[in-house]
C-alpha angles and dihedrals in degrees: 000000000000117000129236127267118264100258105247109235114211106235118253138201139203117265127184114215108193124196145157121225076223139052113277105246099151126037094224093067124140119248150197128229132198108189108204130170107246128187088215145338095278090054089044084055099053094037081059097047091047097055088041085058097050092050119111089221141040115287117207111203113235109173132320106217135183117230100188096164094038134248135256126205124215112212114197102174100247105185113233099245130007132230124258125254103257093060 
């Protein structure tokens, strides 16, 4: 009985699609991201396009980036207002 061949997987890397639920009017506008593991740029496209589609709202394309070597965040703890001046 001779047993089957290990199944080969293609090799995939990390991309970072980036969008906004609004037209971009300004550039500091705040986005969102979805990180998802993609064989090639073709695959990360229509990855993209699939999870666009399934959305309930308008999703306005930013950028699509590979992150082959991964990513960190670095989190400061920036409060979300400050306080005024006469405090």
């Amino acid at each position: 009985m001779s047993s089957l061949p290990e199944k080969k997987t293609s090799e995939r890397i990390l991309w970072i699609f980036m969008y906004s639920r609004e037209e971009i009017i300004v550039p500091s506008t705040a986005f969102t991201v979805v990180p998802f593991y993609a064989s090639s740029q073709a695959d990360a496209e229509q990855q993209m396009h699939a999870w666009s589609e399934r959305q309930p709202f308008p999703v306005v394309f930013v950028s699509l980036e590979a992150y082959p070597y991964g990513f960190q965040i670095h989190y400061h703890g920036y409060p979300g207002k400050l306080p005024t001046e006469d405090m």
